[in-house]
N, C-alpha and C positions, 0 to 999 in steps of 0.2 A: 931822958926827956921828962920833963916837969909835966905836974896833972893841972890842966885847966889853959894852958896855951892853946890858941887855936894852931894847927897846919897852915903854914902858908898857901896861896893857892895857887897852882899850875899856869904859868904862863899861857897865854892861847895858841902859843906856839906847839908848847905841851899837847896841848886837847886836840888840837889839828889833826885828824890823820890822814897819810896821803897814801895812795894805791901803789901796790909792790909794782915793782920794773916789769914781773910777770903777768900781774895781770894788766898792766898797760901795753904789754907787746899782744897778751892774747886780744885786747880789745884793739887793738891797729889792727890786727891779723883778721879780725871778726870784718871790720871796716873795711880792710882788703878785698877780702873776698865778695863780701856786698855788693862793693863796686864793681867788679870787675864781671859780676853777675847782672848787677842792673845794664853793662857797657856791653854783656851779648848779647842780652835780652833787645837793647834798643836798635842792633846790629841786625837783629833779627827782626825785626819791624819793619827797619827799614828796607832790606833783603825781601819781604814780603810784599812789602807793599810797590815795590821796582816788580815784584812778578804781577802781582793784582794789577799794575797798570798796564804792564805791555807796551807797545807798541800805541797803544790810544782805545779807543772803545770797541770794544768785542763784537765780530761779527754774528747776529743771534740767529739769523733765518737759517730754516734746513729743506731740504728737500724734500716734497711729501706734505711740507707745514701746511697749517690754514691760519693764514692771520683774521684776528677777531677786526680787523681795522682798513681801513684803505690808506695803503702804502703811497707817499707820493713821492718825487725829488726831492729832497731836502737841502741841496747845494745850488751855486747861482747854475752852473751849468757841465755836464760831463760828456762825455763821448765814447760811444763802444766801438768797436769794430765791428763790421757788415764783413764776417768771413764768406757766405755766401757771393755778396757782390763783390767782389776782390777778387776771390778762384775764378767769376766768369770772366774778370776782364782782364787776368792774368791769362789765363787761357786763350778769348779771345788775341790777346797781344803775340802769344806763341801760335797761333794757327795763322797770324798774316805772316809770319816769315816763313817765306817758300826753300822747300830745300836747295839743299846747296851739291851744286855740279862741278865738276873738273871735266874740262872739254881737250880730248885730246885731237886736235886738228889734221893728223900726219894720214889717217885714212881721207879726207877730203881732198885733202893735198895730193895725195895720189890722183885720188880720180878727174881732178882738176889736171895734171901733167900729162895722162893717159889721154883725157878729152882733147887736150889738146895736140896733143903726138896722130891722136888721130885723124884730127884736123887735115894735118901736114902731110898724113900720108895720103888721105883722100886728093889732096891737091898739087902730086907730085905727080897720082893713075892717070892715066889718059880714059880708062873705061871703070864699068865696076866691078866686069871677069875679071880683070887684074886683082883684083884684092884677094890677101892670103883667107883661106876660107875659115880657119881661127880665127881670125880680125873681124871677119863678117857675123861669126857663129857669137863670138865673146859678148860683142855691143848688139845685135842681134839687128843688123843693120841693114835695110832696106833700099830696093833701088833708086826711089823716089826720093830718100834722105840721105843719100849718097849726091843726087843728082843736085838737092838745094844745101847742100854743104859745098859740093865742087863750083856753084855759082858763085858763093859768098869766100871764094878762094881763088879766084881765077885769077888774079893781079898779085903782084907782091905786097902792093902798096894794099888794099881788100884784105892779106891775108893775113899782116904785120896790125889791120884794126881790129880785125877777127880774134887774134892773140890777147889785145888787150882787153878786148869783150867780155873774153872767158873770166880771164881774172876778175873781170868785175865782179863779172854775175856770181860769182864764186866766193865772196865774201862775208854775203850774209850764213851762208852754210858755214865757212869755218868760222865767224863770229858764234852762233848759235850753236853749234854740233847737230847730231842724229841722237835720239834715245835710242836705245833699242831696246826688245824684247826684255823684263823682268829687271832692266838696270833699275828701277824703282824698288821698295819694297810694298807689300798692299795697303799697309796705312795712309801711304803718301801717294797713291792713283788716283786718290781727287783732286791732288790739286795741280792748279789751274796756272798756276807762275810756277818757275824754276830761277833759283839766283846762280847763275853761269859765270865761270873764269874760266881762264887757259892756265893750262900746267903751269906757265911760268911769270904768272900772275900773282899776287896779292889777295888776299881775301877781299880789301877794301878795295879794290877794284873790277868785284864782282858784280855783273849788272845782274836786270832781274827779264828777262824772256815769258812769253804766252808758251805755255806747253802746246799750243798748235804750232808752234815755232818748229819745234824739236819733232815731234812723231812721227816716221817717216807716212804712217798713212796720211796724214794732214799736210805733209810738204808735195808728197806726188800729186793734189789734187791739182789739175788746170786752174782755177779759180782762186786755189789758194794764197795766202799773203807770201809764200816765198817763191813759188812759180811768176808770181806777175814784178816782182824785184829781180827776179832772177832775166824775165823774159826783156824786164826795161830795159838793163844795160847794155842789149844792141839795137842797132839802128835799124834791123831788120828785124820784124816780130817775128815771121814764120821761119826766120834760122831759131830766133831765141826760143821756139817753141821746139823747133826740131831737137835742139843740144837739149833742152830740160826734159825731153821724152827719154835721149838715149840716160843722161843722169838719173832720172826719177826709177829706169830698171834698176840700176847701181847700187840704190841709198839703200837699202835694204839689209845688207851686210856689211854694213858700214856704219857700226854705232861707233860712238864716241864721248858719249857721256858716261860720268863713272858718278856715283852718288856717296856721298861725305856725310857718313853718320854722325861722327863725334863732333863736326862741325856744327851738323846743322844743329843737335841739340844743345851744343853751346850758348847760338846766337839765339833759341829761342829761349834759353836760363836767360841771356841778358834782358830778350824782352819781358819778360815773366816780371825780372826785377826793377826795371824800367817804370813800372805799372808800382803808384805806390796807394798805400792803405786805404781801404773806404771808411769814413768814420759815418755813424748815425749820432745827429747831437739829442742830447737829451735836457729839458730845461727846468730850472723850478716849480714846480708847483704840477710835473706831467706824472699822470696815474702810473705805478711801475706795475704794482699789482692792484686787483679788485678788491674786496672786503668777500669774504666768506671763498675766494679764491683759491686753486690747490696751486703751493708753490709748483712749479715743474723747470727743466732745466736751464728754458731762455728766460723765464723770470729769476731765478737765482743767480746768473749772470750778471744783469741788468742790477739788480739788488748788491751783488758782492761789488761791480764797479764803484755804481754811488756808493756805496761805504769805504772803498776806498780813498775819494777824491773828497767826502768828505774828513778823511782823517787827515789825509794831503793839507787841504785847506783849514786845518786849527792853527791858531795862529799861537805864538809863545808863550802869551799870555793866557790862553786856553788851556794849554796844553800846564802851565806850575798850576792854576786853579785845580784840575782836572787832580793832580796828583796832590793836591794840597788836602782837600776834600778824603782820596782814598785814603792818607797817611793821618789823618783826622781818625777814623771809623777803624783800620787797622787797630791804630793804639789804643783807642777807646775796648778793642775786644781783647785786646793784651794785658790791657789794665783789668778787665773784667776777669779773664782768667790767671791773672797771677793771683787778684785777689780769694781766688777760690784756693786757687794753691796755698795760701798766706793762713787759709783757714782751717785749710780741711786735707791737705798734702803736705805737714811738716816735712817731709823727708825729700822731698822733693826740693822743695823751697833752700836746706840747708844742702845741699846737694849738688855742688858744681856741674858735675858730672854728669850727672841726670839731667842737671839744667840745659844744660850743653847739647845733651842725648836728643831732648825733647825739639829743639829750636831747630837741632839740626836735622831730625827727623818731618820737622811741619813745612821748610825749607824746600827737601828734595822732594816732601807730597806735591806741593802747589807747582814745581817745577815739572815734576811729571803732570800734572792738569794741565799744566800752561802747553807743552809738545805734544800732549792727546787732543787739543782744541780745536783743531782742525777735521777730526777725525767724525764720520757718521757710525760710529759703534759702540757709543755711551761709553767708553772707556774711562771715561775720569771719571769714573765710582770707584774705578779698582785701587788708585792712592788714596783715594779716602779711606774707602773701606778698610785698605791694608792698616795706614796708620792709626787707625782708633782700633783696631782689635789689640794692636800689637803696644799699645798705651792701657787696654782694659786688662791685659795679660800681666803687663808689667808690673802693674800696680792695682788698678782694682776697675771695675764695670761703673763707678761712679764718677771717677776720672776721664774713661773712656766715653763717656754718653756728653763731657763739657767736650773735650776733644773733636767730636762727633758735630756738634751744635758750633764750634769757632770752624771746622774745618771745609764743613757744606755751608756756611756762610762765605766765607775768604773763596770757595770755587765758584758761588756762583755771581760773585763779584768778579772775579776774574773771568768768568765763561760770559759775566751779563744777561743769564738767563733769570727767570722769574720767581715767581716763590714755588709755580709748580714745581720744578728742579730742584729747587731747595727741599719740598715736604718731598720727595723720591727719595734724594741724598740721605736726608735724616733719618725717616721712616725705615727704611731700610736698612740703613747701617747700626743704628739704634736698636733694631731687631735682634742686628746679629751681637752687637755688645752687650746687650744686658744678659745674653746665652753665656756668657765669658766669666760667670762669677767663682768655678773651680773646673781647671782642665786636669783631668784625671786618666783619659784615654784619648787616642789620637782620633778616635773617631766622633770626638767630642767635637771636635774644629769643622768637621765634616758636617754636622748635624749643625753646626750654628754659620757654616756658610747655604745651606741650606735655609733657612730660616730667613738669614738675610735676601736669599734669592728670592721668597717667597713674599715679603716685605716689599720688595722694589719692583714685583708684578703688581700687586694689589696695588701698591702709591702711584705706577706708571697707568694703569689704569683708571683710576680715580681721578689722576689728576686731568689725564689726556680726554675723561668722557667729561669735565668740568669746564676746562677750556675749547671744546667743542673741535677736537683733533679730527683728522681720517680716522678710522678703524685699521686703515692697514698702517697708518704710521701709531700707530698704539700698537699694536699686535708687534709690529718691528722692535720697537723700541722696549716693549716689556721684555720681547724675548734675549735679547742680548743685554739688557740687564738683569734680567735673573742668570742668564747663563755667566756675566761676571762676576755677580755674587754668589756662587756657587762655586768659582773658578778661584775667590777671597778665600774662601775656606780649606780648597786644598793645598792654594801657595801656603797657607799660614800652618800647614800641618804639614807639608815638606821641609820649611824652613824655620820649622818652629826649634831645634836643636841651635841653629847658627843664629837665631835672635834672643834664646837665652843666657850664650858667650855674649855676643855682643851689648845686649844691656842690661845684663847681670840679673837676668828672669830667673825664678823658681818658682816654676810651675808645678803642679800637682804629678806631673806625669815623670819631671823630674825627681823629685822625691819620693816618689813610691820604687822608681830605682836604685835610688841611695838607701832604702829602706829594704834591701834583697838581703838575705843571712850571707850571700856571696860575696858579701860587697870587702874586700883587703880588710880594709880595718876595722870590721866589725868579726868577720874570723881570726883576726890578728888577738881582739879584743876577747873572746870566746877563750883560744888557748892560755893567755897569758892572765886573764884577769876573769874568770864567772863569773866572780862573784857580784862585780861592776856590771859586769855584763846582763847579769839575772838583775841588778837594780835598775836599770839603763833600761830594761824590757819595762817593768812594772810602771818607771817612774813616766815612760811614754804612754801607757794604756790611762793613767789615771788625769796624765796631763790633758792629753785630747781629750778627754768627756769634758772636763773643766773649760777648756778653751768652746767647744761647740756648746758648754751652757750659756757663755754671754757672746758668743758670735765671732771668735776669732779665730784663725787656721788652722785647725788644730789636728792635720796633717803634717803643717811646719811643726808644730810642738813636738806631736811623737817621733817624727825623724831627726830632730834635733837633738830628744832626750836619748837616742839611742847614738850621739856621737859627743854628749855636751862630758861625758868621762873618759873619753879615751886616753886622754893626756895620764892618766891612772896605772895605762899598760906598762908606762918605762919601771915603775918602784911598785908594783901591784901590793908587793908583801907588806910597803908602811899603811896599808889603809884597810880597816876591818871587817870589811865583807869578803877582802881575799888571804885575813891569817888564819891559820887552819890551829886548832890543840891550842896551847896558853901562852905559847912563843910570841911578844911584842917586840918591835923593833925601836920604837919609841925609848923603851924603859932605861935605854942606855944614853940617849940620848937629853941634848937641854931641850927646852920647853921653844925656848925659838928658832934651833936648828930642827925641830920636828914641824914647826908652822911652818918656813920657807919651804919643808919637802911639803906638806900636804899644800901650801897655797901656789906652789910649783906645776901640779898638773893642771890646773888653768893655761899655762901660758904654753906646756908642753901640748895639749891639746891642740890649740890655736896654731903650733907649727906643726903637728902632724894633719891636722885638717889643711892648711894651705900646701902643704908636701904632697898630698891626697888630691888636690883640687876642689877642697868642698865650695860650694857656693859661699858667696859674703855672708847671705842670712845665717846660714847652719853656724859658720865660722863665729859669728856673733852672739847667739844664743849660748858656744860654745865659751867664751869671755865674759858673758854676761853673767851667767848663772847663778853665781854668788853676788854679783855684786861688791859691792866695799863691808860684807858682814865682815863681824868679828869671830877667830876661830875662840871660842869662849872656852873651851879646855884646857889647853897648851896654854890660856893667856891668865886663866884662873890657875894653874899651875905655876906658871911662872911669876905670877904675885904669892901663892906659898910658898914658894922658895924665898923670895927675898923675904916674906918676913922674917924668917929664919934665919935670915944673915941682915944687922944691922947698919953696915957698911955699904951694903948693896945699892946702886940705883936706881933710880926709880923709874918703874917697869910702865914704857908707850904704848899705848892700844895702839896707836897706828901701825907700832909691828909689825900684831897680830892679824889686821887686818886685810883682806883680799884686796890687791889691787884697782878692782873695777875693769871696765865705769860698772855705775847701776842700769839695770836693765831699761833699757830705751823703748822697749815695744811689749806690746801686752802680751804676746808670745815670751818674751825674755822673764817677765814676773810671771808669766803661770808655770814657768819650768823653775824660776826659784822655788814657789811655794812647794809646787808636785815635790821637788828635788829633798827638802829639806824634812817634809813629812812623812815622804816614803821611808828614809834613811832611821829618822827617829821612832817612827812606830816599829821597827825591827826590835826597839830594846825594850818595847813594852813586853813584860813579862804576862802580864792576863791582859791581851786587847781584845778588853771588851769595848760597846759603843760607848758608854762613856767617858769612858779613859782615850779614848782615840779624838771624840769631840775635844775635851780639853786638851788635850795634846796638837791638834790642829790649829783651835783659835788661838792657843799659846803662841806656838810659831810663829803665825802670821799675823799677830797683833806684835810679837817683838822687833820682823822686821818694816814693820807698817813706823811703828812707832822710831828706828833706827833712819826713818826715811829712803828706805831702798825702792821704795814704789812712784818716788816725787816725778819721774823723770820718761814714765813710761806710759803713763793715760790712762792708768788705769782707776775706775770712780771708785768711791765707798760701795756702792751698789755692787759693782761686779765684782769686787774682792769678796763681799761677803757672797754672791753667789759662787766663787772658784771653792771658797771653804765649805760651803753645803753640798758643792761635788765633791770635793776629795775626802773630805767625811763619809761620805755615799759609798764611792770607791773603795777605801780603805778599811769599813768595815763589811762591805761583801769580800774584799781579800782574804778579810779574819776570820769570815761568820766563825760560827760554832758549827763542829762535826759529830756526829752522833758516833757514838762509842760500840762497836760493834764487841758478840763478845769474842774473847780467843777460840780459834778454831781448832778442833779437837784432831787429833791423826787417828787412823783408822789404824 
């Protein structure tokens, strides 16, 4: 190459550069999931907003209520039913059908044969000694009724009209029958008609008779209606009187009416059902209720109809407006709460799952609200309440208090009750979430459903003495809302085990378990590895203080520092807090087959923790730990070796270096830092404080500056306070101990 040419210059071809295949599939893959997040997110809107509308507009009045206002019709016109005057004319309609008879005629018949057989014999005697003195004894027959029977006999041609007399007279008795004694039962002894058949009749041609017809007291009277029928049909009144004296001894034992129960109340079901509905109309502009008025139960009637017939009468246009409007104010609180998420809930946001968890959890709340609506026992606090505890639990009390604020908005748009409902909802449930900011005992949940109970007395009181309520419907109402805030806090501390499986919760209460010296793998870790194990103690006590200096879990820190080395226990002996005397395992080995073993119990970790079932979090903190550091010995070693061989390769940091990722969460970098200073202050030979301060800001300014912190939140501010704690910690670990002197033997 000649001096003083220029270089040609790089095509813009050249200069162009285009994004690998990898990271164009991971940015599809990023856009994928976006989507498919915004597409349940809006799935969930509109799922929400199908339950906020229901049916049409929410029934609000209760029983008990006082409305501030005078209630009037609001529809052109409705109609209720008059149950009252409907049962009377039902009834009436059943009490004019008179019972029903079977007349069985064959006892009449007789004595109608008899009466006449007697006829015949009287006018065959010549005297009235002649007669058998039975025959006299039986009809109880007299000489004088002897004498004007044998008159009205004396001829054939007299005694053949006599014959058919009888028959006559004799018809309206077997049309009618005889009642007799108790054939009634006593319900039916007043009345006054009977609907009469013959056995072998038809129902429909059952006529209807006066009960004076039938009784034999009433037929034996002389004056009676069946005496003077009976007496017409001869030509001779003092025979027809004579014959109805001897008959009217007779009737007596000679019933023949039988009474038809299943009948009669048949026919009076049909007249019952005959008789149809009374309605009351009610019109525009008619007062329902008064102003300052107590609902009671025929005005909440009255009030449930018209709202009925109001929702009836929206017309289809009413009815997309009606839903256009809630689908409006839904999304507007959707969008307001993702943006929160967007800001202040990273993990949430990148988080299918969770996304998922969340939508489908607000979902099944408002659905429960929407089957409790009906109900007078404030029940719909209990999904609300449940889901913002179990959203404050999940993730934190300030997630929980937005959850809180969208979820008693969206009920009382769906319930259509006022803002008092609303500040009860809030106020109360609000109470019990911000109680939610570390569960550490089960009796924690108990105490902050307490809290919320006492929350939703005072709001249901306040509000109810504001809106100028009953006392007894506030008294009602506080008491069975605090008794379900109360009832919030023990479902959520029976079920709080089965909503930590299900949405991947680590609670305080959880963790102090996984933190027992009983726990497999932490005695696993005890036999196989102390040494780890004695570091895994220290590096958890110094970690927590440092996390509770700038506000972060730092129960998750220490239970995590005590599982973030287990993956250690398989090859304990290559790493040196567990080689015992001057035996290394390394020394035989190269410099990169010694990094893949030490960068190896990260990943072996990670499967004895999901082998174990540890939570996501622990399992993370457990991968995270390192980060993508570089193993800086084995990697400075293995560049002295190559310089030593000219031939050699040349030697990749990336190697050397941990997989990753870098710590994602401030918990992940405080257990780097803890992890890395605990381990190197062991080789300080004199740790005194100042060798320990530089020894700490060293670390933690080389992986600051390595960027292992880019990814986790954590500010300059709180790194430098984690560093003024673990300085803290590390030198009360070291202090100095006074030298006692040797003790003497006796």
């Amino acid at each position: 190459m000649s001096i003083g040419k220029r270089r040609p210059k790089p095509s813009r071809a050249q200069l162009r550069s285009f994004p690998s295949v990898s990271l164009q599939q991971s940015r599809l893959a990023r856009q994928r999931a976006r989507l498919v997040s915004l597409s349940l997110v809006a799935l969930t809107v509109l799922a929400t907003s199908a339950i906020v509308h229901g049916s049409g507009p929410a029934f609000t009045y209760r029983l008990g209520q006082r409305p501030d206002r005078e209630i009037r019709v609001n529809v052109k016109e409705f109609r209720i039913r008059n149950q009252t005057k409907t049962s009377n004319e039902r009834q009436a309609a059943a009490d004019q059908v008179p019972p029903s008879m079977v007349n069985d005629p064959a006892p009449i018949k007789d004595l109608a044969e008899r009466l006449d057989d007697l006829t015949v014999t009287i006018a065959k005697s010549q005297r009235y000694e002649e007669l058998a003195k039975t025959l006299i004894s039986t009809w109880k027959l007299k000489p004088e009724t002897y004498l004007d029977i044998k008159a009205a006999t004396d001829t054939p041609q007299r005694r053949d009209n006599l014959h058919i007399q009888i028959a006559k007279a004799f018809v309206p008795l077997l049309d009618a029958g005889v009642l007799g004694p108790g054939a009634l039962p006593r319900n039916e002894e007043t009345s006054r008609t009977l609907s009469i058949r013959n056995l072998d009749q038809p129902v429909s041609e059952a006529r209807v008779f006066p009960r004076e017809r039938v009784v034999p007291e009433r037929i034996v009277k002389p004056d009676g209606a069946v005496a003077r029928e009976f007496i017409a049909a001869f030509t001779t009144p003092r025979v027809g009187e004579t014959l109805f004296q001897l008959v009217a001894d007779r009737l007596d034992g000679r019933p023949t009416l039988t009474y038809e129960q299943e009948e009669t109340a048949l026919l009076r079901e049909i007249a019952r059902n005959q008789v149809t509905e009374h309605y009351d109309p009610f019109t525009r502009g008619e007062v329902l209720v008064e102003q300052g008025q107590t609902i009671g139960e025929e005005q909440l009637i009255l009030l449930r109809m018209e709202h009925d017939e109001a929702i009836n009468s929206l017309t289809l246009g009413e009815r997309a407006r009606r839903a256009l409007g809630i689908l409006v104010m839904v999304s507007a609180l959707f969008i307001l709460t993702g943006y929160y998420v967007a800001r202040h809930e990273r993990l949430i946001a990148a988080d299918f799952g969770r996304t998922a968890t969340i939508c489908a959890l607000v979902v099944i709340s408002l659905g429960i609200v929407r089957l409790l609506a009906n109900q007078s026992w404030n029940a719909d606090l209990i999904p609300v309440a449940s889901a913002a505890m179990i959203l404050a639990i999940a993730y934190n009390p300030g997630f929980g208090l937005v959850a809180t604020f969208g979820l008693s908005l969206l009920t009382c748009m769906a319930l259509g009750t006022g803002i008092g409902h609303f500040l009860v909802l809030m106020g109360g449930t609000a109470a019990g979430v911000l109680g939610l900011n570390d569960v550490r005992t089960r009796t924690k949940l108990i105490k902050v459903g307490a809290t919320a109970a006492l929350g939703y007395l005072i709001m249901t009181w306040a509000t109810g003495l504001w809106e100028h309520q009953p006392i007894e419907l506030i008294r009602s109402d506080g008491l069975w809302r605090a008794g379900w805030g109360l009832m919030a806090g023990f479902f959520m501390g029976g079920s709080l085990p089965f909503l930590e499986n299900a949405f991947g919760i680590v609670t305080g209460i959880s963790l102090l378990e996984l933190g027992d010296n009983t726990h497999p793998l932490l005695q696993e870790l005890v036999r196989r590895a102390p040494g780890t194990h004695n570091h895994s103690i220290t590096v958890g006590a110094i970690a927590e203080a440092a996390a509770e200096r700038i506000g972060a879990n730092g129960l998750l820190v220490r239970i995590g520092a005590y599982f973030h080395d287990i993956g250690k226990m398989l090859k304990p002996h290559y790493f040196v807090e567990n080689q015992t005397g001057s035996t290394n395992r390394h020394a035989n080995l190269a410099p990169a087959m010694s990094t893949l073993i030490i960068i190896g119990h990260v990943k072996d970790g990670v499967d004895l923790g999901r082998q174990h079932h540890l939570p996501e979090r622990i399992i993370d903190l457990i991968e995270q730990h390192h980060g993508t550091t570089l193993v800086e010995y084995f990697f400075h070693e293995a560049n002295r070796r190559n310089g030593c061989n000219p031939d050699g390769a040349t030697i990749q940091e990336s190697a050397f270096r941990y997989p990753g990722p870098k710590p994602q969460s401030k918990e992940a970098g405080i257990l780097m830092m803890s992890d890395c200073v605990e381990s190197a202050s062991r080789t300080l030979s004199e740790p005194t404080p100042s060798r320990i301060e530089g020894l700490v800001s060293e670390l933690i300014d080389k992986r600051l500056r390595d960027g292992q912190f880019d990814e986790c939140g954590l500010t300059l501010r709180e790194i430098a306070e984690i560093r003024d704690s673990l300085i803290k910690s590390l030198i009360g670990i070291y202090h100095g101990r006074v030298k006692y002197p040797e003790q003497r033997t006796a």
